[in-house]
N, C-alpha and C positions, 0 to 999 in steps of 0.2 A: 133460959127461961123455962121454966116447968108449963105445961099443959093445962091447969088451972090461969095460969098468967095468960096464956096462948089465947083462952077462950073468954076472958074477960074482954082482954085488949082486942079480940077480933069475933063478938059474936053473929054467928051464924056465915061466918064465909068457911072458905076456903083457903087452907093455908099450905103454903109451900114452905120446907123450913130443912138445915141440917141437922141431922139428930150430934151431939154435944158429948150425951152420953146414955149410952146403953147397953142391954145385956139381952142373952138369946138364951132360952129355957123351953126343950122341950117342941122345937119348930118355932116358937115363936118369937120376936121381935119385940123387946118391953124398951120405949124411949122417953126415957126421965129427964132427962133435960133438951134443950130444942136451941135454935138461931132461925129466927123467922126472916124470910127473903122477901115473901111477896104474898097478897092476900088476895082472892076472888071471891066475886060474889057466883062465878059460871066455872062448873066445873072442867070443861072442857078446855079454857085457859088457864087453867091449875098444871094440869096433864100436859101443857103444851109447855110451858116453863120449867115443870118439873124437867119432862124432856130436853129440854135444851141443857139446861143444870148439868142431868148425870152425861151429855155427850161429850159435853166441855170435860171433865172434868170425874170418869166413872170410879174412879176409886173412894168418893167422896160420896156419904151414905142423905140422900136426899129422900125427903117423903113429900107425899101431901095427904090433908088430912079437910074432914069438915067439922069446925068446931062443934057442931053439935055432940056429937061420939063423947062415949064419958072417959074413955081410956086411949091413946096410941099403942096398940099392939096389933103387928104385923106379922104373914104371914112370913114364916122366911125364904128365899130364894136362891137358892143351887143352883149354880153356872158353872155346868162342867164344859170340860174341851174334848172334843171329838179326835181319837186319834185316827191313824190309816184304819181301813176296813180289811 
């Protein structure tokens, strides 16, 4: 489902969804198609779903979004491993 579908089908919540398919340009996170899992109206059980999602499961590229926003573009995030000191 693309982003315009996203916001149709669920306006003004909050949406928790897997991105499907995307590409990273420059730090940022551009997601052009989506799998929507679950919708809020309260953001702080977006957060709390979302959460659960990436625990189960962190290889698997989850967001949440509010459909008001005209675009899904995210910051990207670097998770390095700490070696000996």
């Amino acid at each position: 489902m693309q982003w315009k579908e996203v916001q149709e089908r669920f306006p003004n919540e909050w949406v928790v969804f897997e991105a499907t398919k995307a590409y990273s340009q420059e730090g940022q996170r551009y997601i052009e198609e989506m799998a929507v899992i679950d919708s809020f109206s309260d953001s702080t059980k977006a957060l709390k779903r979302y959460s659960e999602l990436h625990q189960e499961d962190p290889n698997r590229e989850y967001c949440f979004f509010h459909t008001s926003r005209s675009e899904v573009v995210a910051r990207e995030r670097y998770v390095g491993i700490r070696g000996p000191r």
